[in-house]
Structure formats: structure tokens, C-alpha cells
LOTI-616903 format. One record per residue: z, y, x of N, C-alpha, C in turn; residue number from 1; residue in three letters. Coordinates in steps of 0.001 Angstrom, whole numbers. Atoms other than C-alpha are relative to their C-alpha. Layout:
atom n.c3: Z | n.c2: Y | n.c1: X | ca.c3: Z | ca.c2: Y | ca.c1: X | c.c3: Z | c.c2: Y | c.c1: X | pos: NUM | code: ala
...
//
This chain:
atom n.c3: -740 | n.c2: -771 | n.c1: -960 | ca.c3: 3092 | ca.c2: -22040 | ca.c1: -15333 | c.c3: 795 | c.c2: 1099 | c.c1: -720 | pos: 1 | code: unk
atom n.c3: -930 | n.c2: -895 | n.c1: 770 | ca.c3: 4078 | ca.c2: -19265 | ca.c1: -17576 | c.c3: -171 | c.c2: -577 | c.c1: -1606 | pos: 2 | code: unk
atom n.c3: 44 | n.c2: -132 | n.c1: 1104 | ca.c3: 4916 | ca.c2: -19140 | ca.c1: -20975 | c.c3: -864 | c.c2: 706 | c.c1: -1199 | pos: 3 | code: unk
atom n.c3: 285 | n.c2: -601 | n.c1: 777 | ca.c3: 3072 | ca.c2: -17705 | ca.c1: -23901 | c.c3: 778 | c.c2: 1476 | c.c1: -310 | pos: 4 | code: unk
atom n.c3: -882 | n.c2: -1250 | n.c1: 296 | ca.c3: 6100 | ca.c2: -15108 | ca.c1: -24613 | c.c3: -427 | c.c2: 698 | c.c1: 1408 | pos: 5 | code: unk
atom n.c3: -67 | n.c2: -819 | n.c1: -1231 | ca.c3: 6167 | ca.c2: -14369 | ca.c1: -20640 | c.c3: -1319 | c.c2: 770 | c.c1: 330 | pos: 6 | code: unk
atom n.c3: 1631 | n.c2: -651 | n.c1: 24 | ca.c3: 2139 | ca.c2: -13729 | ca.c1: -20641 | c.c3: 298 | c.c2: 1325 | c.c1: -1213 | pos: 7 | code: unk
atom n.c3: -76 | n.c2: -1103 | n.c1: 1131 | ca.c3: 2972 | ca.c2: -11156 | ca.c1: -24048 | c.c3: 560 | c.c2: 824 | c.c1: 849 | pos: 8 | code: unk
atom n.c3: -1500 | n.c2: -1263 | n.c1: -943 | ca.c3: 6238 | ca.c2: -9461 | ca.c1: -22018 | c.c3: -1307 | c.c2: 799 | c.c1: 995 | pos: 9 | code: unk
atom n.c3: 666 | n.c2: -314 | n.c1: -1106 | ca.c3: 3858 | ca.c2: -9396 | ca.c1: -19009 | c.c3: -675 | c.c2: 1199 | c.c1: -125 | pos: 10 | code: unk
atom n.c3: 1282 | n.c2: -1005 | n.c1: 15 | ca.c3: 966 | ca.c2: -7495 | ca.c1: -20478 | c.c3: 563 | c.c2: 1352 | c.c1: -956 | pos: 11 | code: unk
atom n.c3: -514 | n.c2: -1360 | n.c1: 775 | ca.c3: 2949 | ca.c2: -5161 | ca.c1: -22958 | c.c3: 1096 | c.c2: 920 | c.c1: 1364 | pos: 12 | code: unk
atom n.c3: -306 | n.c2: -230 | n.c1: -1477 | ca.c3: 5316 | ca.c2: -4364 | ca.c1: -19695 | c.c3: -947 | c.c2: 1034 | c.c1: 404 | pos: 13 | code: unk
atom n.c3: 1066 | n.c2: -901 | n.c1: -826 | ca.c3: 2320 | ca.c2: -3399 | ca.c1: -17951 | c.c3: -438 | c.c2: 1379 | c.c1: -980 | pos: 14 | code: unk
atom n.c3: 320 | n.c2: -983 | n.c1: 1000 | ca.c3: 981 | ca.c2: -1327 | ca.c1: -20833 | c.c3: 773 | c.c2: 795 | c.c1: -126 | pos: 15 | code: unk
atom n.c3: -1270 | n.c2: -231 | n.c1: -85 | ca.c3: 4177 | ca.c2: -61 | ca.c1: -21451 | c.c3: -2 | c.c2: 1099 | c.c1: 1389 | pos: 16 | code: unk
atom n.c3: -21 | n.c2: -734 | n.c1: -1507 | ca.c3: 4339 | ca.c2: 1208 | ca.c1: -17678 | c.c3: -1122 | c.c2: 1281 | c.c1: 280 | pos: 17 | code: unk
atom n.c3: 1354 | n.c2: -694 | n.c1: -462 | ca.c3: 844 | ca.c2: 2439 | ca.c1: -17311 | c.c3: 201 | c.c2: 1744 | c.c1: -1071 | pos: 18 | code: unk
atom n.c3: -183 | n.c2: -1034 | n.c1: 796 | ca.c3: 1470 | ca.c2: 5089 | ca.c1: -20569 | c.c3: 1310 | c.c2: 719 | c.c1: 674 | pos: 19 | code: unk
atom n.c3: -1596 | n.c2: -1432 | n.c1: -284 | ca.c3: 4762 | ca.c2: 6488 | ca.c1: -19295 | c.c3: -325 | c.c2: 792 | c.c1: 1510 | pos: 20 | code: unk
atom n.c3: 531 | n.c2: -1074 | n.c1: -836 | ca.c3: 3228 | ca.c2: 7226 | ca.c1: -15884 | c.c3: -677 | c.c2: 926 | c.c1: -271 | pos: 21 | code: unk
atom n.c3: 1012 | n.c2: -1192 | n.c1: 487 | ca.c3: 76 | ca.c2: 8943 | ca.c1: -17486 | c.c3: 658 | c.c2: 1046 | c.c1: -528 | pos: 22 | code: unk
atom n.c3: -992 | n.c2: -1030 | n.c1: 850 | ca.c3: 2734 | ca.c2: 10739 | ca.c1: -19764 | c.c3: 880 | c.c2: 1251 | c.c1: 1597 | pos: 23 | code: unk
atom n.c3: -948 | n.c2: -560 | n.c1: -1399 | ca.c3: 5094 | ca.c2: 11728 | ca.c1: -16358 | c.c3: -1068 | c.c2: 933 | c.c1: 829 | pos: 24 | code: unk
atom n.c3: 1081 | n.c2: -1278 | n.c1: -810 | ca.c3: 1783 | ca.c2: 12984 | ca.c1: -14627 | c.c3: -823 | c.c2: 1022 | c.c1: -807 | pos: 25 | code: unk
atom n.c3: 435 | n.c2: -781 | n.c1: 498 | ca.c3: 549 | ca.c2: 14643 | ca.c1: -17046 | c.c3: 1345 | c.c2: 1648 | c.c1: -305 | pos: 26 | code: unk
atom n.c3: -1391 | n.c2: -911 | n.c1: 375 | ca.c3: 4088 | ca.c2: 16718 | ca.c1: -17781 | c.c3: 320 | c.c2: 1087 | c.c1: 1561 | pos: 27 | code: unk
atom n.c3: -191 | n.c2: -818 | n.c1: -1356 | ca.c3: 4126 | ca.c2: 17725 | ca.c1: -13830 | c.c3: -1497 | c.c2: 86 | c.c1: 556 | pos: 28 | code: unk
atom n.c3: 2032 | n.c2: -532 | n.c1: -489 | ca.c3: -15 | ca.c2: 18224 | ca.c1: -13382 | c.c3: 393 | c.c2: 1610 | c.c1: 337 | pos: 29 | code: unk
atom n.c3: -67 | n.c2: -1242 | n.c1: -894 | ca.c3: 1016 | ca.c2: 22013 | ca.c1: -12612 | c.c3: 321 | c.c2: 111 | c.c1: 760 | pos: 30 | code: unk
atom n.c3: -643 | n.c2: 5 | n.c1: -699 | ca.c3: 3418 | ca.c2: 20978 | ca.c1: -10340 | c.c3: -517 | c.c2: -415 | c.c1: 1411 | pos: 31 | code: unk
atom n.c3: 908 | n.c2: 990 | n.c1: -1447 | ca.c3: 1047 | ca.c2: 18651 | ca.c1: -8406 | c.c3: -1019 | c.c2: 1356 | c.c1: 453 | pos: 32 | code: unk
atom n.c3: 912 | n.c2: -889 | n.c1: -538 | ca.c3: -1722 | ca.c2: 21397 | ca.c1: -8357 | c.c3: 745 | c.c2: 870 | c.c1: 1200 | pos: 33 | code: unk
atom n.c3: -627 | n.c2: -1206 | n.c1: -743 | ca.c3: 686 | ca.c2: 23941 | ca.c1: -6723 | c.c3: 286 | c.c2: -257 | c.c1: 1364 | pos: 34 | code: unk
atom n.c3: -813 | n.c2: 937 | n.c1: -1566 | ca.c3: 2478 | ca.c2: 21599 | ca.c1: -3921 | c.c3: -948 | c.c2: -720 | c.c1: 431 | pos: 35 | code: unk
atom n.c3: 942 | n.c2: 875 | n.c1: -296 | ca.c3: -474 | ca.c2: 19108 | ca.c1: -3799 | c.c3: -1613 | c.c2: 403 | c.c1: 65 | pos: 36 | code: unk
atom n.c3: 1167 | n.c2: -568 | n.c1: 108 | ca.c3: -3600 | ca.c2: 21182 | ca.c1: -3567 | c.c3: -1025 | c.c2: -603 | c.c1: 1304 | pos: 37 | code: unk
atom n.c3: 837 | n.c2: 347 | n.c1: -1022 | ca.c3: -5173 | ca.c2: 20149 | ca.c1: -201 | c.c3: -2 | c.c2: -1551 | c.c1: 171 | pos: 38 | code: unk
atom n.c3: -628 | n.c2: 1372 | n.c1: -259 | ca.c3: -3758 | ca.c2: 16391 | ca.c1: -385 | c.c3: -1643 | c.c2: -908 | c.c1: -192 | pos: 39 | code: unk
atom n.c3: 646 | n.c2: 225 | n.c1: 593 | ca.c3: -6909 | ca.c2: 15496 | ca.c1: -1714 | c.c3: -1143 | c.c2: -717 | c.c1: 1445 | pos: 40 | code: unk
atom n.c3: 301 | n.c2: -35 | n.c1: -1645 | ca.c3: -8291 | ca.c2: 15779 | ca.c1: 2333 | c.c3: 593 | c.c2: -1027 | c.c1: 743 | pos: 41 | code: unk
atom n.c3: -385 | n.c2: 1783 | n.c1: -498 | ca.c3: -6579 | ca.c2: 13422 | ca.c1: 3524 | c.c3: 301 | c.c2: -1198 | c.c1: -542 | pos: 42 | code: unk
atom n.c3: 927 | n.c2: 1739 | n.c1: 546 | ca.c3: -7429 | ca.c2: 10765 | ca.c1: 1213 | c.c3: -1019 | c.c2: -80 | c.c1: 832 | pos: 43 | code: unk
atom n.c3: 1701 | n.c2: -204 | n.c1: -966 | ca.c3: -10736 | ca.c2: 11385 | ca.c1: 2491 | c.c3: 62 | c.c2: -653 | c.c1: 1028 | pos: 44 | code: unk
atom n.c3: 104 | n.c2: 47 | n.c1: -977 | ca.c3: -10075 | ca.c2: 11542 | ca.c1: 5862 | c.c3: 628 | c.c2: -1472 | c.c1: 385 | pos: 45 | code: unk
atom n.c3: -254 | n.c2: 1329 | n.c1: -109 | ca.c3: -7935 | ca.c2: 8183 | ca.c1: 5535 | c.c3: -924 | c.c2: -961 | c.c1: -598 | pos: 46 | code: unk
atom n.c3: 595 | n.c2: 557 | n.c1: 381 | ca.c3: -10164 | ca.c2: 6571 | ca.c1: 3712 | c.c3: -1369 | c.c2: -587 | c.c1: 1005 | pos: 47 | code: unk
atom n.c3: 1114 | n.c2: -519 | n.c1: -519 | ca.c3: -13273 | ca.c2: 7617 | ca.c1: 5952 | c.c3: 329 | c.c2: -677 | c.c1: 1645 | pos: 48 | code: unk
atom n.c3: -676 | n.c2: 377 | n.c1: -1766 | ca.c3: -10713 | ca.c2: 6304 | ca.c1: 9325 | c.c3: -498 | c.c2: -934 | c.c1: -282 | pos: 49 | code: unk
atom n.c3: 173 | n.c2: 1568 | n.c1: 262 | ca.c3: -10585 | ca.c2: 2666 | ca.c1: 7360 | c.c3: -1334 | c.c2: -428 | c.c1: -39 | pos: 50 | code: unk
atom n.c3: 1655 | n.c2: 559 | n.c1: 51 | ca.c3: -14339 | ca.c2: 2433 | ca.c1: 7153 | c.c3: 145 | c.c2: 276 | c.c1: 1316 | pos: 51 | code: unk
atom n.c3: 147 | n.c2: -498 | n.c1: -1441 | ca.c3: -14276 | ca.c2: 3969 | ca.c1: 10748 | c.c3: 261 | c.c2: -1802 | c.c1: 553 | pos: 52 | code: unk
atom n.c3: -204 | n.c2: 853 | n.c1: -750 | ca.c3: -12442 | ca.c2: 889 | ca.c1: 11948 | c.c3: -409 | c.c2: -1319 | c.c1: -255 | pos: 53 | code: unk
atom n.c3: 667 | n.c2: 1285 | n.c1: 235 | ca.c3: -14015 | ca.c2: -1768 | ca.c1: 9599 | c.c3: -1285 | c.c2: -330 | c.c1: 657 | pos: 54 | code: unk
atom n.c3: 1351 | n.c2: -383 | n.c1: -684 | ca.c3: -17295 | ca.c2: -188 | ca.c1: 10854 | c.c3: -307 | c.c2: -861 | c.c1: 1636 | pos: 55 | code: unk
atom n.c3: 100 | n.c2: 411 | n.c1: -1668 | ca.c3: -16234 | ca.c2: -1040 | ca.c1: 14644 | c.c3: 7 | c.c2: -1240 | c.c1: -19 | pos: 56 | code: unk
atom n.c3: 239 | n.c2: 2009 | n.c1: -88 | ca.c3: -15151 | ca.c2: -4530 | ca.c1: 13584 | c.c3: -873 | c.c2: -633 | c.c1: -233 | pos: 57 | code: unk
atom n.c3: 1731 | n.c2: 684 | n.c1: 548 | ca.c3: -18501 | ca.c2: -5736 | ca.c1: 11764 | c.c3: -640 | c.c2: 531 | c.c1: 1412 | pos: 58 | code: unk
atom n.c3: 1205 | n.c2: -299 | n.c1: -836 | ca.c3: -20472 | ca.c2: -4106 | ca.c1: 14830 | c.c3: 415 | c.c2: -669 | c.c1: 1608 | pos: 59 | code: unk
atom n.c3: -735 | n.c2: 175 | n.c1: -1107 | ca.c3: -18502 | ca.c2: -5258 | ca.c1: 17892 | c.c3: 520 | c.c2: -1667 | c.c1: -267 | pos: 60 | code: unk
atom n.c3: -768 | n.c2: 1057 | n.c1: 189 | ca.c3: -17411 | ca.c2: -9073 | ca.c1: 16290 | c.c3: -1200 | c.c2: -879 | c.c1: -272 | pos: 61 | code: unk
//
């Protein structure tokens, strides 16, 4: 299905990608603290809904 080269591209790509974000968030980490301080809460609270409603489906199905 793929190539040998396209499997290499693929995974250096990815690699490739993954370092320049870490690099990018690390360069604006003060920026996030300042503007993004409470954000952290509503992960949570979304997270905590999606069990909420998987919760209802397993108990109710």
C-alpha cells in the first residue's frame, strides 16, 4: 500500500511536526499562563460532561 520512502517521509514528517510544536509552545508558555490560566476547568468539566453522557448510555441501554 505504501512505499518504503512514503513510510520514512511519513514518520520523519510526523517527528518533524511534533518538535516544532513543542518548540512553538514552549516560546509562548508565558503567554498561555497569562491568557490561559483557568482553561484548564473546562477541560475538566468537558471531559467529566462526556463520561456524564456515556454514563447515561451504559445505564439506560
Amino acid at each position: 500500500m505504501f512505499s518504503n520512502g512514503q513510510w520514512i517521509f511519513g514518520i520523519l514528517f510526523a517527528l518533524a511536526f511534533a518538535v516544532l510544536i513543542f518548540l512553538a509552545y514552549r516560546k509562548d508558555l508565558k503567554l498561555h499562563k497569562k491568557y490561559y490560566k483557568g482553561s484548564v476547568w473546562v477541560l475538566i468539566a468537558f471531559i467529566a460532561f462526556i463520561l456524564m453522557i456515556s454514563a447515561i448510555k451504559y445505564i439506560f441501554v
